[in-house]
MARBA-3410 file (N, C-alpha, C, O; in Angstrom, 1 decimal):
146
203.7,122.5,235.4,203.6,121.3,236.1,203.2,120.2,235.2,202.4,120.1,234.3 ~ 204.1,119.2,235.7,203.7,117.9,234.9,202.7,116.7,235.8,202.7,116.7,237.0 ~ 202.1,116.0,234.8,200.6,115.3,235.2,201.4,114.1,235.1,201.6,113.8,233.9 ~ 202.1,112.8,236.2,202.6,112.1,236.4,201.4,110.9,235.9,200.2,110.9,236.1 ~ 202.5,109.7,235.1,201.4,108.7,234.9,200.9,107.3,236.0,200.0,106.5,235.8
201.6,107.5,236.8,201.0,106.7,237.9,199.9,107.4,238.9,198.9,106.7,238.8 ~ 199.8,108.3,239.7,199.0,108.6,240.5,198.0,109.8,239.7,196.8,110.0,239.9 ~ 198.7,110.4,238.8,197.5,111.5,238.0,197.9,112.8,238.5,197.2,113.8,238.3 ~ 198.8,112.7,239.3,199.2,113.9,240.3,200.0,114.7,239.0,200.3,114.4,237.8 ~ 200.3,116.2,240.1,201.2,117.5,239.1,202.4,117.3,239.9,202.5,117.6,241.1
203.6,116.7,239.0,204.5,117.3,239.6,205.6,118.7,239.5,205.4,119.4,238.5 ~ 206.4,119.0,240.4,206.7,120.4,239.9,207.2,120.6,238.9,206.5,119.8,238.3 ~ 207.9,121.1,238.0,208.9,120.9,236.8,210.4,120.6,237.7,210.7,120.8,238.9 ~ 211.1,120.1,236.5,212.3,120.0,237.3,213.2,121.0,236.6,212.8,121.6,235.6 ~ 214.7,121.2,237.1,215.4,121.8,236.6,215.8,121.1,235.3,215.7,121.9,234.4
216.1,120.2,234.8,216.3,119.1,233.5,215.4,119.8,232.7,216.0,120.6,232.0 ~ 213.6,119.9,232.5,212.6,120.5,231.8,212.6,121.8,231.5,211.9,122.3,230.6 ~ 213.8,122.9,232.6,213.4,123.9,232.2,214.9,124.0,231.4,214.7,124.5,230.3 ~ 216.0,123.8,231.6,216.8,123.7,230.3,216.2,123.2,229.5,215.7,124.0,228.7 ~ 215.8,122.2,229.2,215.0,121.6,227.8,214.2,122.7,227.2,214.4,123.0,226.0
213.0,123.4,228.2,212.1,124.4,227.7,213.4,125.2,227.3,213.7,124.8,226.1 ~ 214.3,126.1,227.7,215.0,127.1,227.3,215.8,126.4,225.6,216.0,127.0,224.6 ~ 216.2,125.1,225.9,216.8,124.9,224.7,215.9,125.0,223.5,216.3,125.6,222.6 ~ 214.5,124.1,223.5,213.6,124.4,222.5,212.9,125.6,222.2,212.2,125.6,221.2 ~ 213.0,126.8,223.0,213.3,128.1,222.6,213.8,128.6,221.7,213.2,129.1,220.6
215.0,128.7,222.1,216.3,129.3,221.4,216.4,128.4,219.9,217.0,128.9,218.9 ~ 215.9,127.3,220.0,215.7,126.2,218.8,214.7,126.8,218.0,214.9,126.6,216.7 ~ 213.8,127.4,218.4,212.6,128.0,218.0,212.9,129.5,217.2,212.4,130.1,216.3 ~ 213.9,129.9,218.1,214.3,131.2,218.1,214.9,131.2,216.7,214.5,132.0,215.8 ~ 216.2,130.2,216.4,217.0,130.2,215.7,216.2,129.6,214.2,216.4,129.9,213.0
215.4,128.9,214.6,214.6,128.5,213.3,213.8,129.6,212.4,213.6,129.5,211.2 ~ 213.3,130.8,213.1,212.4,131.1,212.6,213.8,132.9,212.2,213.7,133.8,211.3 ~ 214.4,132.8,212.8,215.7,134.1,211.9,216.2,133.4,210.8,216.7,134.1,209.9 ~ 216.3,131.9,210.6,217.1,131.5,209.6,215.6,131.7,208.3,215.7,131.7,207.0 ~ 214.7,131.9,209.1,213.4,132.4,207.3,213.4,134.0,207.5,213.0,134.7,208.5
213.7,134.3,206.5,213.7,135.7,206.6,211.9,136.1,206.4,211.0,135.4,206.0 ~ 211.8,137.4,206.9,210.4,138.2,206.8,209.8,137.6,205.2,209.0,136.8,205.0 ~ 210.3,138.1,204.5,210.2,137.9,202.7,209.8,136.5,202.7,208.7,136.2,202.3 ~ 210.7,135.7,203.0,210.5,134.4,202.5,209.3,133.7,203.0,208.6,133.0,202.3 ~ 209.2,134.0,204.3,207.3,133.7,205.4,206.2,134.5,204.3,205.1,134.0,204.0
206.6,135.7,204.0,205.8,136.5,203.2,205.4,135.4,202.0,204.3,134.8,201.8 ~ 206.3,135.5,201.5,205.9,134.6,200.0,205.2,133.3,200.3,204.5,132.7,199.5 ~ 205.5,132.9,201.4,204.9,131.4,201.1,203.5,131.2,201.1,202.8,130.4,200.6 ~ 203.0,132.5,201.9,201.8,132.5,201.8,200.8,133.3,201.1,199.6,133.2,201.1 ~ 201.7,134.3,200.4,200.7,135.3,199.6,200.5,134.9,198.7,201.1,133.9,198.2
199.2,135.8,197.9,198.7,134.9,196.7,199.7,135.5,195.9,200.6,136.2,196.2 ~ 198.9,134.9,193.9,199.6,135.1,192.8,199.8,136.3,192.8,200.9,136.6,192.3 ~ 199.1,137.4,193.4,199.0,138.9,192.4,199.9,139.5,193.6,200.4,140.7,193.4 ~ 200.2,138.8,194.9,201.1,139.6,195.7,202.0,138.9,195.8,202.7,139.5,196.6 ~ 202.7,137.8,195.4,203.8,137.3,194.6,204.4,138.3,193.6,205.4,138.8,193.8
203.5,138.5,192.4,203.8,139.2,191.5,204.4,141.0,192.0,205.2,141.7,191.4 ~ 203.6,141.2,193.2,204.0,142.5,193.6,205.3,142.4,194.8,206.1,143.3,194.9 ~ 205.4,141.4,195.3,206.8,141.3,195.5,207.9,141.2,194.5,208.9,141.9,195.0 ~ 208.0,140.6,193.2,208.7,140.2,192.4,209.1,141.5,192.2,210.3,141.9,192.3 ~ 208.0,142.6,191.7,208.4,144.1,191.3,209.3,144.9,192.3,210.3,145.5,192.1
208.8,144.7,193.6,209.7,145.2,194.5,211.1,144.5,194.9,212.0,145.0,195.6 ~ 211.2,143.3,194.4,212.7,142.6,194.4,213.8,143.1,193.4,215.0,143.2,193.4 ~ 212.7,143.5,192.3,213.3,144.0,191.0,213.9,145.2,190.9,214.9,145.5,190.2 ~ 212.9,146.0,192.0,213.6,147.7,192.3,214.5,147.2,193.4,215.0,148.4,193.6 ~ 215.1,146.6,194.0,216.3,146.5,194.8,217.5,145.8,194.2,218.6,145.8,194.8
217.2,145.2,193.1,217.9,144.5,192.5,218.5,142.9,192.9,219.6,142.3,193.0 ~ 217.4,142.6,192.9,217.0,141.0,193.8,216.7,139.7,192.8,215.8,138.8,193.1 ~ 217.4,139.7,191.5,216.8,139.6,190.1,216.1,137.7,190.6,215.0,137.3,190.3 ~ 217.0,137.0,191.3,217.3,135.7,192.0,215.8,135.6,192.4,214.8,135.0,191.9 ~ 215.9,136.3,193.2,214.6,136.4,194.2,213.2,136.8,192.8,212.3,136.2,192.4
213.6,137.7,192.5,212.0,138.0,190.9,211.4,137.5,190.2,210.3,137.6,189.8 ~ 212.7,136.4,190.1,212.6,134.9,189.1,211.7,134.1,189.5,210.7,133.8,188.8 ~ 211.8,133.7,190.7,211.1,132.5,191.6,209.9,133.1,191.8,208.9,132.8,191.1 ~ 210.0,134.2,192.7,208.6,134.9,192.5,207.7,134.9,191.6,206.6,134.4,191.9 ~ 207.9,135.4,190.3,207.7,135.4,189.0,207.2,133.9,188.6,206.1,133.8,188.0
207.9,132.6,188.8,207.5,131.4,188.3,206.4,131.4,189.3,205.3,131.5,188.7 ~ 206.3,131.3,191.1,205.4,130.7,191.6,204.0,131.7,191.1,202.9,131.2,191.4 ~ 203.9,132.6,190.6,202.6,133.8,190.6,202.3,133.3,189.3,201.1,133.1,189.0 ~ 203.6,132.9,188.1,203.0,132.2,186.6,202.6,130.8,186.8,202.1,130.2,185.8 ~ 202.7,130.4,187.7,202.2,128.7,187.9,201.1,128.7,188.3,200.4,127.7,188.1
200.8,129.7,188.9,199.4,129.7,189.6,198.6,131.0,188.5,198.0,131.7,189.2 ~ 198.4,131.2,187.4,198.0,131.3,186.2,198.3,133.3,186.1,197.5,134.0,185.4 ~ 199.3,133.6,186.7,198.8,135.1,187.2,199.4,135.5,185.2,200.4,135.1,184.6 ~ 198.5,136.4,184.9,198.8,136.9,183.5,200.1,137.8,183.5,201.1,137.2,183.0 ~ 200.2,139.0,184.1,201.1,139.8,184.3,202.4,139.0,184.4,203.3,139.1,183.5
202.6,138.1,185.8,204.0,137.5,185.8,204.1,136.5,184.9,205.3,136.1,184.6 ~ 203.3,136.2,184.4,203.8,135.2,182.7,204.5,136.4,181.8,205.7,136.4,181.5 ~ 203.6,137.4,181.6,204.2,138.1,180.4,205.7,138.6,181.0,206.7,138.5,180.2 ~ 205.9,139.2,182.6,207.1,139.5,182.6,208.3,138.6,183.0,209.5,138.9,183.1 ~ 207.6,137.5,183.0,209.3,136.0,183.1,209.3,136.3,182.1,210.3,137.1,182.0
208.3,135.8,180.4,208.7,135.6,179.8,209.5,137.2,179.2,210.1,137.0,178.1 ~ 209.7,138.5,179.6,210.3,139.1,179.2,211.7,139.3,179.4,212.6,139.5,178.6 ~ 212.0,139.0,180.9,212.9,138.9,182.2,213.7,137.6,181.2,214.8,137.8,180.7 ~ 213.1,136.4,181.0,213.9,135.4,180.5,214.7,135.5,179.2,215.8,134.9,179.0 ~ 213.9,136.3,178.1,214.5,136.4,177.0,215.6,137.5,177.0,216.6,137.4,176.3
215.2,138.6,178.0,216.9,139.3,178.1,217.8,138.9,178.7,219.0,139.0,178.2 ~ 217.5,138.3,180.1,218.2,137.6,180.7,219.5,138.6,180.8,219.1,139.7,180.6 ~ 221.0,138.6,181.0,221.7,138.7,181.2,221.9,140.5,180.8,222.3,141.3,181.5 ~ 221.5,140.6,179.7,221.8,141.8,179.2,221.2,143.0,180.0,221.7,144.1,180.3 ~ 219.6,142.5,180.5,219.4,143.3,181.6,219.2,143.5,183.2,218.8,144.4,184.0
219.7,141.6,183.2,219.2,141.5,184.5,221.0,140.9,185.6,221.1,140.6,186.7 ~ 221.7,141.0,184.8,222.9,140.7,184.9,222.9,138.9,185.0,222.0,138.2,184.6 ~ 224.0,138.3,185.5,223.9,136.7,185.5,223.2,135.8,186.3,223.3,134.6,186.3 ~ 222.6,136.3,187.0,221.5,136.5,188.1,220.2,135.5,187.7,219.7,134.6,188.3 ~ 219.8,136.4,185.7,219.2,136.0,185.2,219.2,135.9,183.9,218.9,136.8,183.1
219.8,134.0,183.4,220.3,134.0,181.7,219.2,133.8,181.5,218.2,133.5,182.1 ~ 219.8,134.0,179.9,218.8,133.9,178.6,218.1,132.3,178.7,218.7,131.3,178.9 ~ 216.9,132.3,178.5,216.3,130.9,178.2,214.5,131.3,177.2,213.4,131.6,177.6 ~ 215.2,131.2,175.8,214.3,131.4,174.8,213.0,130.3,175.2,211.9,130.7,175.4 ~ 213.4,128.9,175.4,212.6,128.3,175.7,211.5,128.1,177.0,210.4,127.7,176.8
212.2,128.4,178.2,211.3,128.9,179.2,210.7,130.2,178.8,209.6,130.4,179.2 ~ 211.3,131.0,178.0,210.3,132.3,178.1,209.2,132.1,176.9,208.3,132.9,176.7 ~ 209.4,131.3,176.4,208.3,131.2,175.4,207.5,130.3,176.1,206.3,130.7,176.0 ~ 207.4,129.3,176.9,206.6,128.5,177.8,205.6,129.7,178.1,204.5,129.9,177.6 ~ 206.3,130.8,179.2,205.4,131.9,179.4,205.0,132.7,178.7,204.0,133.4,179.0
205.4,132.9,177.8,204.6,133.9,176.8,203.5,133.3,176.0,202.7,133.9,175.4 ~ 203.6,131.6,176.2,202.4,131.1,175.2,201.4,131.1,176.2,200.3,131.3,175.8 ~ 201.6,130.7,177.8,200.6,130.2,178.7,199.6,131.8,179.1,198.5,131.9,179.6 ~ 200.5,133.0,178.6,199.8,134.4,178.8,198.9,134.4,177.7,197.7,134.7,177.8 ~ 199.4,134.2,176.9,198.7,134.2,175.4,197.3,133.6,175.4,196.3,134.1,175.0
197.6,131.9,176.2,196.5,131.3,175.8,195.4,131.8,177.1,194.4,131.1,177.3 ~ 195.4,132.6,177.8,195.0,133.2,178.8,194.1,134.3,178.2,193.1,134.6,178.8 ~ 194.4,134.8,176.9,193.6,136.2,176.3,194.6,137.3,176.5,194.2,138.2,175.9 ~ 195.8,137.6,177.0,197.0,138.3,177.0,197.0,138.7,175.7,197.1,137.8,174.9 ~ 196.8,140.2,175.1,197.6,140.6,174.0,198.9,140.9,174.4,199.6,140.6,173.3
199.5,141.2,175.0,200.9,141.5,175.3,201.4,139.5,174.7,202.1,139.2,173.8 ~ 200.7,138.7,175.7,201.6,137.5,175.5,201.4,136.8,174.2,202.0,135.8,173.8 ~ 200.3,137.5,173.3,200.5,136.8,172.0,201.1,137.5,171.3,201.2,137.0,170.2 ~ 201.9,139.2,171.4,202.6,139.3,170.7,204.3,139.2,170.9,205.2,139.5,170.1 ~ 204.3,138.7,172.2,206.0,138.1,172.7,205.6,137.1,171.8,206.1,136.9,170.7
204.9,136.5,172.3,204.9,134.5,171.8,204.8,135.3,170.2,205.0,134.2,169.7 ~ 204.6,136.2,169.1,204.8,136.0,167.6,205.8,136.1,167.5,206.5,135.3,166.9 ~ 206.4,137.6,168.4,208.6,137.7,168.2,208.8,136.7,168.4,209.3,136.1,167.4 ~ 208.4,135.7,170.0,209.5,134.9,169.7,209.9,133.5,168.7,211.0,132.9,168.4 ~ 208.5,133.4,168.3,208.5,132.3,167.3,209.0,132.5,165.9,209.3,131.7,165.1
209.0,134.2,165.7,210.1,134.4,164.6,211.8,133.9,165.4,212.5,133.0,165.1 ~ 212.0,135.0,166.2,213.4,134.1,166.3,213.8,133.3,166.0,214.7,133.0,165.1 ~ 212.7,132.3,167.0,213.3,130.8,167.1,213.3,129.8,166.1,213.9,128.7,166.1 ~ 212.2,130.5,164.9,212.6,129.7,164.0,213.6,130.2,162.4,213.7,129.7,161.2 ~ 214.4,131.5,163.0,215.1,131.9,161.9,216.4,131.8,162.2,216.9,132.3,163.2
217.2,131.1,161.4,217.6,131.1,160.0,217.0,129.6,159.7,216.2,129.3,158.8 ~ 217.4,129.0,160.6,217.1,127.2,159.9,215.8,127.1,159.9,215.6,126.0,159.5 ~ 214.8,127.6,160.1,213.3,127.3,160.2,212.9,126.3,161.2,211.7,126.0,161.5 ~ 214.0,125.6,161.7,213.4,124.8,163.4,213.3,125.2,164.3,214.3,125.6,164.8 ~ 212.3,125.2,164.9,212.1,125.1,166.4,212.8,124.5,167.1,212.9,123.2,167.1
213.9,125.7,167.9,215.1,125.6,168.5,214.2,124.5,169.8,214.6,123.3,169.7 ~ 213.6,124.6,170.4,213.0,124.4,171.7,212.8,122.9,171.4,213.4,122.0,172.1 ~ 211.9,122.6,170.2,211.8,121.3,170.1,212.8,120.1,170.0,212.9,118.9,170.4 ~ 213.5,121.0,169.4,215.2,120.0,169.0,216.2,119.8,169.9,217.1,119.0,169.8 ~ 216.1,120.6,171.0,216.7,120.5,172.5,215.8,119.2,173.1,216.6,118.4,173.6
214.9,118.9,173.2,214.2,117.7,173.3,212.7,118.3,174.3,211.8,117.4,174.7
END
């Protein structure tokens, strides 16, 4: 019932309000199938269950889905998903198919922010990869990209 603004009175619903109700429903309805379970999931879980989704994206072969996961759990300082973007990033293609290319430069972002965390794992990615990166020419590929 609606609370009319002249008298304060209820009036009944009309037929107009209750299509309206049914359409903002089905509006409702349609909004909340277009987010999948996963995706409601992630928005709200923390770093370390980000990161434990990412592993289970990874066993279905969701490499897309791992990545992102993976950055939001490394942004929010999670050690583990630093060390494994930056592993994920440096193979990139060879083991994650094209899903997920090579980027020496983002994966050393993560392997240094694991590092500077106390990560032995991430300070010894971040030594490989600073040999790579700076062999044959001795520059820092990363830097000279800009």
């Amino acid at each position: 019932m609606k609370e009319t603004a002249q008298a304060g009175r209820l009036d009944a619903p009309t037929a107009s309000s209750h299509r309206l109700d049914r359409s903002l429903a089905f509006l409702a309805l349609g909004c909340a199938a277009a987010l999948s379970p996963a995706a409601l999931a992630a928005e709200w879980a923390s770093p370390s269950q980000k990161y434990q989704m990412a592993l289970e994206a990874q066993s279905v072969g969701e490499y897309t889905r791992m990545v992102a996961l993976l950055r939001e759990a490394g942004e929010a300082d999670h050690v583990p998903a630093q060390e494994m973007l930056g592993m994920a990033l440096l193979a990139g293609p060879t083991v994650y198919g094209e899903a997920v290319p090579t980027d020496r430069c983002e994966a050393g972002k993560w392997m240094r922010r694991a590092a500077a965390q106390g990560s032995e794992l991430g300070k010894t990615q971040w030594a490989f990869l600073h040999r790579l990166r700076n062999a044959p020419s001795g520059e820092d590929v990363c830097q000279t990209q800009g």
